[in-house]
C-alpha positions as CSV (number, residue, x, y, z in Angstrom):
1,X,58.0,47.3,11.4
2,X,59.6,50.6,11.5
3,X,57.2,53.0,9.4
4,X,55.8,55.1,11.5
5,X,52.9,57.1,10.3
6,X,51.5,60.2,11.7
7,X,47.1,61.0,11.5
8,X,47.1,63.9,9.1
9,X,44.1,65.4,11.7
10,X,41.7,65.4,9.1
11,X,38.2,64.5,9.2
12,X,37.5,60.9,8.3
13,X,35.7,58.6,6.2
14,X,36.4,55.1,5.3
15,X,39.9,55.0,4.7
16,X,39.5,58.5,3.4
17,X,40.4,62.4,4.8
18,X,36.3,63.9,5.0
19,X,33.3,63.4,7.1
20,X,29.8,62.7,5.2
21,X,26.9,63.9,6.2
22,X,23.7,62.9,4.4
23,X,21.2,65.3,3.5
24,X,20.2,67.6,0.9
25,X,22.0,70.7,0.2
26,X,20.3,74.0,1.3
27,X,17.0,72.9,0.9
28,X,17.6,72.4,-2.8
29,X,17.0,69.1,-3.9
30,X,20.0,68.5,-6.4
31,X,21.3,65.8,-8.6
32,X,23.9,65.9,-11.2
33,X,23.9,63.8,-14.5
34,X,26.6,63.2,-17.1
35,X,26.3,62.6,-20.5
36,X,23.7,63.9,-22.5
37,X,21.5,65.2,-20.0
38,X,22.3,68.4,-18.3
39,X,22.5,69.6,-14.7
40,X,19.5,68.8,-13.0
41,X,19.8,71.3,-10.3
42,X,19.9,75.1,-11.4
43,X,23.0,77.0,-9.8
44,X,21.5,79.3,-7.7
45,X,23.0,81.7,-5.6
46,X,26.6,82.9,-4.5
47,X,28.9,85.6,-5.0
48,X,32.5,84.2,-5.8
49,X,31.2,81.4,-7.2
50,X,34.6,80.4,-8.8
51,X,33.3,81.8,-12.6
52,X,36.8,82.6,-13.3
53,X,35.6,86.2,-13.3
54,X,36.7,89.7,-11.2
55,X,35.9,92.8,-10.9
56,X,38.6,95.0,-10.5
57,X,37.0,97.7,-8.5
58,X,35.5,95.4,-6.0
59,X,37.9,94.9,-2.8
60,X,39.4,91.4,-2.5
61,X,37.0,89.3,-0.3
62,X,37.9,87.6,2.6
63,X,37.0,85.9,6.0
64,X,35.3,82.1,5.4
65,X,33.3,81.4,2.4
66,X,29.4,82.5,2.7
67,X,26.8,79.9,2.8
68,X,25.6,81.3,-1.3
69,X,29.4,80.6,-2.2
70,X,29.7,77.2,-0.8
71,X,26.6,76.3,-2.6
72,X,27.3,77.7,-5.8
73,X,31.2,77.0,-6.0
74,X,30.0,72.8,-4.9
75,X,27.5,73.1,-7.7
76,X,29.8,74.4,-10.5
77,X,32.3,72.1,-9.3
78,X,30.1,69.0,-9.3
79,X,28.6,69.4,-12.4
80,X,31.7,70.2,-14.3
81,X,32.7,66.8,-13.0
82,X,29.6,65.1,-14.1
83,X,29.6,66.3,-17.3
84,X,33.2,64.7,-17.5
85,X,35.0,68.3,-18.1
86,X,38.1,67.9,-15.8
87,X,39.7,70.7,-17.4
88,X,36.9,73.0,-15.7
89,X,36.2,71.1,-12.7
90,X,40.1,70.8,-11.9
91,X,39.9,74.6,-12.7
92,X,37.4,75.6,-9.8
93,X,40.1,73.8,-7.3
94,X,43.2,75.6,-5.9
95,X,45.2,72.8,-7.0
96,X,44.2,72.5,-10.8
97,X,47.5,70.0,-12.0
98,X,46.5,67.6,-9.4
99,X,42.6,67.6,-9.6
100,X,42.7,67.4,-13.7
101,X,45.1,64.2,-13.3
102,X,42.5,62.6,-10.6
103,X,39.5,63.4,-12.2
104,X,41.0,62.4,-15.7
105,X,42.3,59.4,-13.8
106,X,38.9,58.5,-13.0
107,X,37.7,58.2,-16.5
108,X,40.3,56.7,-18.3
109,X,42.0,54.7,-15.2
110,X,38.9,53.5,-12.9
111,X,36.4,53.4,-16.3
112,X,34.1,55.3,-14.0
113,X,31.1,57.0,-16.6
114,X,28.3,58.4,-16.0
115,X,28.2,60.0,-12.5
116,X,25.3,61.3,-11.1
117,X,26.9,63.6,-7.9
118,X,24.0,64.5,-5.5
119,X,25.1,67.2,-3.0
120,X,23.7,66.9,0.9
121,X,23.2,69.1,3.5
122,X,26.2,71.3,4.0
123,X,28.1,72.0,7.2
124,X,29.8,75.4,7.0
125,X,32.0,75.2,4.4
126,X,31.6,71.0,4.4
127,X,29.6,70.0,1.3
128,X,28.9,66.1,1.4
129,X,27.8,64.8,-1.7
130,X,26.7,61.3,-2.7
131,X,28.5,59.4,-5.9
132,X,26.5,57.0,-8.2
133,X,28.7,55.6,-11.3
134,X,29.0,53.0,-14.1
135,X,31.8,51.1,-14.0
136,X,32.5,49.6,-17.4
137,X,35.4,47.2,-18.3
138,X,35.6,44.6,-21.4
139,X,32.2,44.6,-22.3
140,X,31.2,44.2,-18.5
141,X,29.5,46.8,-15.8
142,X,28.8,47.2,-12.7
143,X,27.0,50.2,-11.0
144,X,29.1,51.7,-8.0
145,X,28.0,54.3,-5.4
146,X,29.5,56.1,-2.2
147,X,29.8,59.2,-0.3
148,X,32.5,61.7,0.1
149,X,33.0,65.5,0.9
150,X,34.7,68.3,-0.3
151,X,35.6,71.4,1.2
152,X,35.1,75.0,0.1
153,X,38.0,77.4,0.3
154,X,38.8,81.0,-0.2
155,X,42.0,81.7,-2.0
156,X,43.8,85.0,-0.3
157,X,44.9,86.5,-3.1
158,X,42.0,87.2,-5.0
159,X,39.3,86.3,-2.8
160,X,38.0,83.4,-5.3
161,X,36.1,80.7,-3.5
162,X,37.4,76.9,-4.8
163,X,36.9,73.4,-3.8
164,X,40.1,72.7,-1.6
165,X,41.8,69.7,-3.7
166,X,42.1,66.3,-1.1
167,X,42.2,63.2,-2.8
168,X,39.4,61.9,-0.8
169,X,37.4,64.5,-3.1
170,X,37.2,61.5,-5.9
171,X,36.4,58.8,-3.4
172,X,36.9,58.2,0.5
173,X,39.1,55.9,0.4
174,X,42.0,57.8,-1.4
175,X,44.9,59.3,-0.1
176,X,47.5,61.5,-2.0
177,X,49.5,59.3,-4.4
178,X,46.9,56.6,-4.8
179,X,44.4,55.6,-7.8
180,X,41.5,54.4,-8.8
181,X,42.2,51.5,-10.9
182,X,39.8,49.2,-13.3
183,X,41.4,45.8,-14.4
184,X,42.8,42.4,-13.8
185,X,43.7,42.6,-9.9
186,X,47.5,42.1,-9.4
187,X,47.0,39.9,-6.3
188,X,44.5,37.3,-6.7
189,X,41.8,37.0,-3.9
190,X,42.3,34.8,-1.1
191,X,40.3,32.7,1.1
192,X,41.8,32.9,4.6
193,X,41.2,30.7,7.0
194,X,42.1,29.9,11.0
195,X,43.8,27.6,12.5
196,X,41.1,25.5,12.5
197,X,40.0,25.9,9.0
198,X,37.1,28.1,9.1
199,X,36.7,31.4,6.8
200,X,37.8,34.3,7.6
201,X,35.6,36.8,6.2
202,X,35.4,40.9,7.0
203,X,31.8,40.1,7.5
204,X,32.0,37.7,10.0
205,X,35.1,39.3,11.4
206,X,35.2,43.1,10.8
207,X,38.5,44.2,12.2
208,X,40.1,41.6,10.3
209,X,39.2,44.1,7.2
210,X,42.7,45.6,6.6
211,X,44.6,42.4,7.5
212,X,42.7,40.2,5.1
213,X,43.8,43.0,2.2
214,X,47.3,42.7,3.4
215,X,47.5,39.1,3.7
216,X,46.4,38.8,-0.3
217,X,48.5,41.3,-1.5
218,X,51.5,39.4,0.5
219,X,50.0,36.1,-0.1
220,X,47.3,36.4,-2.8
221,X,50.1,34.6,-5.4
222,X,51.6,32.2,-3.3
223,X,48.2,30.9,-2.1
224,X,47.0,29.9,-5.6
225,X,44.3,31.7,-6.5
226,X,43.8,33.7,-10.2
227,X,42.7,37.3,-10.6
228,X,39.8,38.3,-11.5
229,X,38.7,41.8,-13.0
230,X,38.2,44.6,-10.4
231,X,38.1,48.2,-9.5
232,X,40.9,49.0,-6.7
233,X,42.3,51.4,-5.0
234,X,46.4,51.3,-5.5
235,X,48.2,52.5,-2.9
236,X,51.2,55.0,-3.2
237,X,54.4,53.8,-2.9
238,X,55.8,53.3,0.8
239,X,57.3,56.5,2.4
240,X,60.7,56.4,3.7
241,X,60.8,55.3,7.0
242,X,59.9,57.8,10.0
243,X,61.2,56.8,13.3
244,X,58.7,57.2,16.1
245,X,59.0,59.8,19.0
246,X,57.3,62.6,19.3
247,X,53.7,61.4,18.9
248,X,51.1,62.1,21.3
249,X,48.2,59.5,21.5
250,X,46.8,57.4,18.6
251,X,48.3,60.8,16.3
252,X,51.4,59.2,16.5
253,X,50.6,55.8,13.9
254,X,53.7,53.2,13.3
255,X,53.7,51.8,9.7
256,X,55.4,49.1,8.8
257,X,59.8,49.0,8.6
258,X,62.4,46.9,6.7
259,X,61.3,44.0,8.2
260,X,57.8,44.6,6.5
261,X,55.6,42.4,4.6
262,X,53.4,44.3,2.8
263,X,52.8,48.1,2.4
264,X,51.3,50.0,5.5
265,X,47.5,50.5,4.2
266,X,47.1,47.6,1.6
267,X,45.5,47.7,-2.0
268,X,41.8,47.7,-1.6
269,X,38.6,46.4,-4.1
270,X,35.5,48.3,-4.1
271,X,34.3,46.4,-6.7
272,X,34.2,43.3,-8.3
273,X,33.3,43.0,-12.1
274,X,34.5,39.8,-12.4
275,X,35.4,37.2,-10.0
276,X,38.9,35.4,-9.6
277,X,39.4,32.0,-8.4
278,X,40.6,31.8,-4.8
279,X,43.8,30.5,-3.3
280,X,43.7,29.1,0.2
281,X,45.5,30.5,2.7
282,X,45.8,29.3,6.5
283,X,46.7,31.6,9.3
284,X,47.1,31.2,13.0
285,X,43.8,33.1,14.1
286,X,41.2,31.1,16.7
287,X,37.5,32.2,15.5
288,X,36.4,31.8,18.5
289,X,38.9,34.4,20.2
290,X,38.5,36.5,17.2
291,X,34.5,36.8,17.8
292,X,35.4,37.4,21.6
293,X,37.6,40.2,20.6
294,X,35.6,42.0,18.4
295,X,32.8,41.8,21.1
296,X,34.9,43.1,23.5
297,X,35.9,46.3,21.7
298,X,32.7,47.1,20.1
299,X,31.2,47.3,23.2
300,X,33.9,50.6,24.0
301,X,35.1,53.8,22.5
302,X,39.2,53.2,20.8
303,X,39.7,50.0,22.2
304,X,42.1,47.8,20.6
305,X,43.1,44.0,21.7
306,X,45.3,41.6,20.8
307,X,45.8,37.9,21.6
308,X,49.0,35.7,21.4
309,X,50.5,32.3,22.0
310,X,53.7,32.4,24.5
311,X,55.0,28.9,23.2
312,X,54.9,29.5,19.7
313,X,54.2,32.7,19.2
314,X,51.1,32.6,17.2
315,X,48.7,35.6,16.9
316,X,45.2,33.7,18.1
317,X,42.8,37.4,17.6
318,X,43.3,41.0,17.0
319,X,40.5,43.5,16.9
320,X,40.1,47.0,17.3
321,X,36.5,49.3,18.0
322,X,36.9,51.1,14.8
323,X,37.5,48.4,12.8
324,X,37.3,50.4,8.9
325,X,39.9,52.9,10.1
326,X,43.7,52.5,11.6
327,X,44.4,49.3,12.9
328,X,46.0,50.7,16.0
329,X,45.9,46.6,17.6
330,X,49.1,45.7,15.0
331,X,49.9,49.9,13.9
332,X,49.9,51.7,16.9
333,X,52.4,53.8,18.2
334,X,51.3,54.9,21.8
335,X,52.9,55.6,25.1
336,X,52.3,52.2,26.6
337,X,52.5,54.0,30.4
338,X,53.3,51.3,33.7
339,X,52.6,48.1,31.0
340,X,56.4,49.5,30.3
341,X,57.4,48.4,33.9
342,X,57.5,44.9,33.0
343,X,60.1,45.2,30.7
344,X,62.2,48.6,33.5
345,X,61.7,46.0,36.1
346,X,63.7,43.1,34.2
347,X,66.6,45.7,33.5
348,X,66.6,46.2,37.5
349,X,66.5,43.0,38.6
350,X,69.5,42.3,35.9
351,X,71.5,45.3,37.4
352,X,71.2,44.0,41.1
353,X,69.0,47.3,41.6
354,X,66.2,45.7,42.7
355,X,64.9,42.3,44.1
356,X,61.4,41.1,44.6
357,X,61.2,41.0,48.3
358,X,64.4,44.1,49.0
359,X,63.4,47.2,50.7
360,X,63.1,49.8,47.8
361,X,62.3,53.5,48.1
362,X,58.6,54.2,46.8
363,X,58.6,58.2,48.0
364,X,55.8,60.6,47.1
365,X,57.7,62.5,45.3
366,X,61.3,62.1,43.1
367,X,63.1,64.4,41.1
368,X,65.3,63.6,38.1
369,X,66.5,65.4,35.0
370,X,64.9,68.7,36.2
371,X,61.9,67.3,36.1
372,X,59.3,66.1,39.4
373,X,58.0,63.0,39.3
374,X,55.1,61.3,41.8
375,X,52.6,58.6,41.8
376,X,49.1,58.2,41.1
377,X,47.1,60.3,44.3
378,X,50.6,61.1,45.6
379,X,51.0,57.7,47.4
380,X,53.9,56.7,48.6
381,X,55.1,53.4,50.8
382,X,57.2,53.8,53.6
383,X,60.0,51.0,54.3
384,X,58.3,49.1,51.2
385,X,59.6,45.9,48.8
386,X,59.8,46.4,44.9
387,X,57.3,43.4,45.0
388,X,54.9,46.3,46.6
389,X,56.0,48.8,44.1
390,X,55.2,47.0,41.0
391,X,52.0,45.5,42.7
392,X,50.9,49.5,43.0
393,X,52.3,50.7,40.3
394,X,54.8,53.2,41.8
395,X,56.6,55.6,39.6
396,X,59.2,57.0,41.9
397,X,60.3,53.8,42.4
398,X,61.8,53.6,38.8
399,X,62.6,56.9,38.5
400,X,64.8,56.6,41.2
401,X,67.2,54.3,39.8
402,X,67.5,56.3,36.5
403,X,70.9,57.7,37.9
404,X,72.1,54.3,38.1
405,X,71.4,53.6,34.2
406,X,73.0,54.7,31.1
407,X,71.0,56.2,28.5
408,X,70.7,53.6,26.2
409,X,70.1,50.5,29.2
410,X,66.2,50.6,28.9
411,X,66.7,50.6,24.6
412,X,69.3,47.8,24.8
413,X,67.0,46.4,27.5
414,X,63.6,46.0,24.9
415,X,65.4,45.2,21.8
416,X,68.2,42.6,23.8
417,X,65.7,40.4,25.3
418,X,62.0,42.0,24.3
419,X,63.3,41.8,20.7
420,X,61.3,44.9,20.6
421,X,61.9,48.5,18.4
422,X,64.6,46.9,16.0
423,X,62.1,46.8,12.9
424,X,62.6,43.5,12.0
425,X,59.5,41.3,12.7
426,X,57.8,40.0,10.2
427,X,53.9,38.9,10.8
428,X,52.6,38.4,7.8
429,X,51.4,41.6,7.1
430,X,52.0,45.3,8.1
431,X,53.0,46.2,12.0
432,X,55.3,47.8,14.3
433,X,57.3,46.2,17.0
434,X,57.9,49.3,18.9
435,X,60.1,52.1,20.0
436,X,62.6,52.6,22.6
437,X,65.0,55.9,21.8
438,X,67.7,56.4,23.5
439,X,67.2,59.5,25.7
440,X,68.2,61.0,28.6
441,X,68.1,63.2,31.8
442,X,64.5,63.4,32.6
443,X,63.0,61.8,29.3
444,X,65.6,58.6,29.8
445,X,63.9,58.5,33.4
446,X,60.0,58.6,32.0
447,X,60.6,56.0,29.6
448,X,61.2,53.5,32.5
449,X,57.4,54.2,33.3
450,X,56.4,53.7,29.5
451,X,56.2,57.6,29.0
452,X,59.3,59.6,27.0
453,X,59.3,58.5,23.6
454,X,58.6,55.3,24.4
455,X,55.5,53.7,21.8
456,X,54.2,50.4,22.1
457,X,50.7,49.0,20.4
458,X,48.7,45.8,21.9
459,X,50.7,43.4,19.9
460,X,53.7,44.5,21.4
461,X,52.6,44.7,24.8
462,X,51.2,41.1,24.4
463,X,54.2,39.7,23.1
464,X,55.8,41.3,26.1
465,X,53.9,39.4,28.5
466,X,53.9,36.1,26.6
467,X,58.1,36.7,27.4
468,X,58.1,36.7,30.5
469,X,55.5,33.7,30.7
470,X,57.7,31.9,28.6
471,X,60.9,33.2,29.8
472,X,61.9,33.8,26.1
473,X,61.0,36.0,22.9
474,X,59.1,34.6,20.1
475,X,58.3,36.9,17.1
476,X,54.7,37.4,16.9
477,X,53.1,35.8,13.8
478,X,49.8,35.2,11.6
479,X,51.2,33.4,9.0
480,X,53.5,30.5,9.3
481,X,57.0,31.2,8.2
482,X,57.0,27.9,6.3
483,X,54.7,29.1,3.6
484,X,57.0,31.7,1.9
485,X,60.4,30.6,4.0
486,X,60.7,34.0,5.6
487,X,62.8,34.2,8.4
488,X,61.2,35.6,12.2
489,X,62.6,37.6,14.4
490,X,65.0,36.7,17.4
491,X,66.4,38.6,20.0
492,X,70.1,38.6,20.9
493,X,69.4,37.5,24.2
494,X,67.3,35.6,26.6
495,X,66.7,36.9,30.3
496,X,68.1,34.7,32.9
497,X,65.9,32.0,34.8
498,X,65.7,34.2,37.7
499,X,65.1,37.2,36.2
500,X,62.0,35.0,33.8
501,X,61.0,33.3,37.3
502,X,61.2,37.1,39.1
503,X,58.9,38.4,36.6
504,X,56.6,36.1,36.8
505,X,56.7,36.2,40.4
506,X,56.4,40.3,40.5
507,X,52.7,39.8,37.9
508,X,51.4,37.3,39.6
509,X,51.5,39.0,42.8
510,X,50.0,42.2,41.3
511,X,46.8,39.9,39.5
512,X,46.6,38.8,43.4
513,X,47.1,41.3,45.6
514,X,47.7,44.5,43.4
515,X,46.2,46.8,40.7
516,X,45.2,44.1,38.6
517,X,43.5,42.0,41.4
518,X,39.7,43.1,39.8
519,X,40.4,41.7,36.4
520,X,42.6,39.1,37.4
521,X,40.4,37.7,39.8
522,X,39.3,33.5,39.3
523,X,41.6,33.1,36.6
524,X,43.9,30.6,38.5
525,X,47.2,30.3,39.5
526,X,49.1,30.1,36.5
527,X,48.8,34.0,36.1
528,X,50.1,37.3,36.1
529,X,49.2,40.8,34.9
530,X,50.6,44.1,35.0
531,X,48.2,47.8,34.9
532,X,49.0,50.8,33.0
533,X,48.2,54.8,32.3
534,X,49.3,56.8,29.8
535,X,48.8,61.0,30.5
536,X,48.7,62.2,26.7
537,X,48.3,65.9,26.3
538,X,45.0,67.2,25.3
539,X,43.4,64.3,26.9
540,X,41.0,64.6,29.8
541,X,41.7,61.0,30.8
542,X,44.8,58.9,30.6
543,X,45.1,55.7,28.1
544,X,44.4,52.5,29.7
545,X,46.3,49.9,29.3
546,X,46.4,45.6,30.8
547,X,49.0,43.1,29.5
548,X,48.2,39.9,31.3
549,X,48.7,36.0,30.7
550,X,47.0,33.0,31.6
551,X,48.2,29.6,31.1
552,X,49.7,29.4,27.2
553,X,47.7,33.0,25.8
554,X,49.4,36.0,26.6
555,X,46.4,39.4,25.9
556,X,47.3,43.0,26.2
557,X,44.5,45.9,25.3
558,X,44.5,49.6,25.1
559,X,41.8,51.7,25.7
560,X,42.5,55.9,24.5
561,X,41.5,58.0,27.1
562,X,39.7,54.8,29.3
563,X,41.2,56.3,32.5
564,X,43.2,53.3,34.5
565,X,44.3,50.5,32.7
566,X,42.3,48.0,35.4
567,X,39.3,49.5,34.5
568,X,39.3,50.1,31.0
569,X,41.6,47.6,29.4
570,X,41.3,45.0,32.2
571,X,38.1,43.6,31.6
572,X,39.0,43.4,27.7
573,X,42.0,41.5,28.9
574,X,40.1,39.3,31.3
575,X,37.3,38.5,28.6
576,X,39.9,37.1,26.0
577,X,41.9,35.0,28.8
578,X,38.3,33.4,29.7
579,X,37.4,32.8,26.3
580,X,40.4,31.3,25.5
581,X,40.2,28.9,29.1
């Protein structure tokens, strides 16, 4: 959808910006009660302890806190908190406006009392700390308890050691501009089901977390269903649109566009005090795909997978390995690397600058745009046919047409007849569908081998294949349009018969007798896959990525830093085809 987020780089937990670590802080068992008690643990310890106090003849300090000052600035802190001073607690932060509103926020907003904040073991300036609270609402209560972090800082121009304000300070799952909210829910829950009508549970299904939190802020009113009394985190309002381009990785996140459904991280309940009354709501997912997908990427490091039908479009399973933090299967914004040839080699075959079984040149080496190109271990293919080139994946073979294209043919190319990077679809809840920039010289010639700005996610890449098996685009979607009468996405344009039959022809051949042949291997004839790498900077090993389709389901999976896509993100690819065989 056209949102395109970047990772801040911060540590995370939950949806939040810290790390925990468990543990007990400095060897000093220590517990913090509001209300009438006092502090249980004695604060010990510390120069610079944020007192509000300096000494003049003293030089400034400076260099990272010291252990004493990162135990006895966390201490002050936490207890000010505890005792439910915000003035004073906000005080011993370097941003003081913002921490007061929070932490006042948190009494008089989230009708949080009582907190007991137990520090943990610290790691340098990292002081974990574990939350327990009462949350009281209308005469009802419920006890609530996490973990979060905060951070020790020194402020230059005095020297003064103070909790560096995040909003993740007051709970994990906070990010700046949201709150901590006790009452009737705005959206009523949902009960979600598959196609089949199963539930659809995180519990069951845990990368279906953050979609099942969009689906009943989208749906939650339409299904039916009456609110009931929670505690919730509400999300900031939407940023203004960022246009991908310049990400590297899984740091470069797509939110969702104008064509979005719901915001790009959804409301979320920690808490229910009192229960609302369900609405049903029916989506396109397969249970059984969904359980082989989240098999398939808890089994590896950043894997993400996603499952669609060519014929209808349907979305039939999406999971990702991480499946509490950025759901990079519908969000991503990556360098989709040679997947990207599927759609180059469609603009070829249009332009008469290329045929399956014509001699094309596949050189070690080819220069364009200032820049030298080559393929994987310098291969090259001497007096070779594009169906060769595609089956092995050769780069020079693109890049070698670039001077032949304008800048914008690959970007009219995906968004003409891929239906891709023109922030339009619609799913049912937050995605991206894409980006193509127009570019040129040497970046115009790297984004025919999915590199440039060129960011893709496995939804994409999925619906990419189930076009070509079908030989026409259909929007991706989880949620039948009928049920709130929203319209899907088209594309301007369908590919030729030839070009659809070529295609087919080109992925077929390269599940048979090319890079995808592993994988690919006793699925049948009525196949075809295509491999790809992504070289992100800073990484040791490429992304790996497999788009693939087998009958009527249509799979593509990423795997960050897997090394090549046959090995990595094929066998994810292969397991959902079988499953869904």
């Amino acid at each position: 959808m056209g949102k395109r987020r970047r990772a801040t780089g911060r540590k995370n937990v939950g949806g939040g910006n810290r790390r925990v670590h468990p543990g007990v802080l400095g060897g000093a068992a220590a517990v913090v009660v509001c209300g009438v008690g006092a502090a249980a643990f004695a604060l010990s310890g510390g120069s610079g302890s944020g007192d509000g106090s300096t000494v003049d003849e003293k030089p400034v300090a400076s260099g990272p806190p010291k252990p004493a000052e990162v135990r006895s600035t966390a201490q002050a802190f936490l207890t000010a908190w505890a005792k439910g001073d915000a003035t004073r607690a906000a005080e011993l932060t370097d941003d003081p406006a913002t921490a007061k509103k929070a932490l006042t926020s948190y009494r008089k907003d989230a009708h949080l009392t009582k907190p007991r904040l137990t520090p943990g073991k610290r790691a340098g300036a990292d002081v974990p700390f574990k939350a327990a609270a009462t949350v009281s609402y209308e005469g009802k209560t419920k006890a609530l308890s996490y973990e979060s972090e905060l951070t020790v800082v020194r402020r230059k121009s005095d020297g003064k050691t103070l909790v560096g304000w995040e909003p993740s300070v007051v709970h994990p799952d906070l990010k700046e501009g949201d709150r901590l909210v006790t009452g009737e829910a705005g959206d009523p829950p949902i009960k979600a089901v598959d196609r089949d009508g199963a539930e659809l549970t995180a519990a069951k299904y845990p990368s279906l977390g953050t979609v099942l939190d969009g689906l009943r802020e989208k749906y939650g009113k339409k299904a039916g269903g009456k609110a009931g009394i929670e505690l919730r985190v509400i999300r900031a309002e939407k940023a203004k649109t960022k246009k991908a381009g310049a990400g590297k990785g899984d740091d470069a996140k797509g939110g969702a566009g104008k064509g979005d459904d719901a915001k790009s991280t959804p409301d979320k309940t920690l808490l229910t005090l009192s229960p609302g009354t369900p609405g049903t709501l029916k989506t396109t997912f397969d249970g059984s795909l969904q359980s082989a997908a989240e098999r398939e990427t808890a089994k590896r490091k950043r894997a993400s997978v996603v499952v669609v039908k060519p014929s209808t479009g349907e979305i039939l399973a999406a999971a990702n390995s991480e499946p509490a933090g950025f759901n990079t299967a519908f969000q991503g914004s990556i360098a989709p690397g040679s997947t990207m040839k599927v759609i180059s080699s469609s603009l070829l075959l249009e332009k008469k600058l290329a045929g399956v079984d014509k001699k094309h040149p596949c050189p070690k080496y080819e220069t364009y745009g200032g820049w030298k190109f080559q393929n994987d271990d310098k291969f090259q293919i001497k007096g070779g046919t594009f169906r060769a080139s595609f089956a092995r994946s050769c780069n020079t073979a693109f890049i070698s047409q670039a001077e032949k294209l304008e800048n914008d043919s690959l970007t009219k190319q995906a968004q003409e007849v891929f239906g891709l990077g023109r922030d339009n679809w619609s799913i049912g809840v937050s995605s991206f569908d894409g980006a193509v920039p127009v570019q040129s010289d040497a970046q115009m010639a790297a984004s025919l081998i999915g590199q440039g700005g060129v960011r893709m996610n496995p939804l994409n890449m999925a619906s990419v294949a189930a076009t070509v098996k079908s030989g026409t685009f259909r929007q991706p979607y989880l949620v039948s349009p009928d049920v709130d009468d929203r319209k899907l996405a088209t594309a301007p344009r369908k590919m030729s018969g030839s070009t659809a039959a070529a295609l087919r022809d080109l992925m077929h051949y390269t599940a048979v007798a090319g890079t995808a042949v592993e994988p690919m291997s006793g699925l049948g004839s009525d196949m075809g896959a295509k491999t790809g790498s992504a070289e992100v900077d800073g990484q040791k090993k490429p992304n790996g990525w497999f788009t693939a389709y087998r009958g009527d389901l249509a799979s593509a999976a990423v795997v960050q830093e897997g090394g090549h896509g046959g090995d990595s993100a094929g066998p994810v690819v292969r397991a959902m085809l079988r499953a869904g065989g």
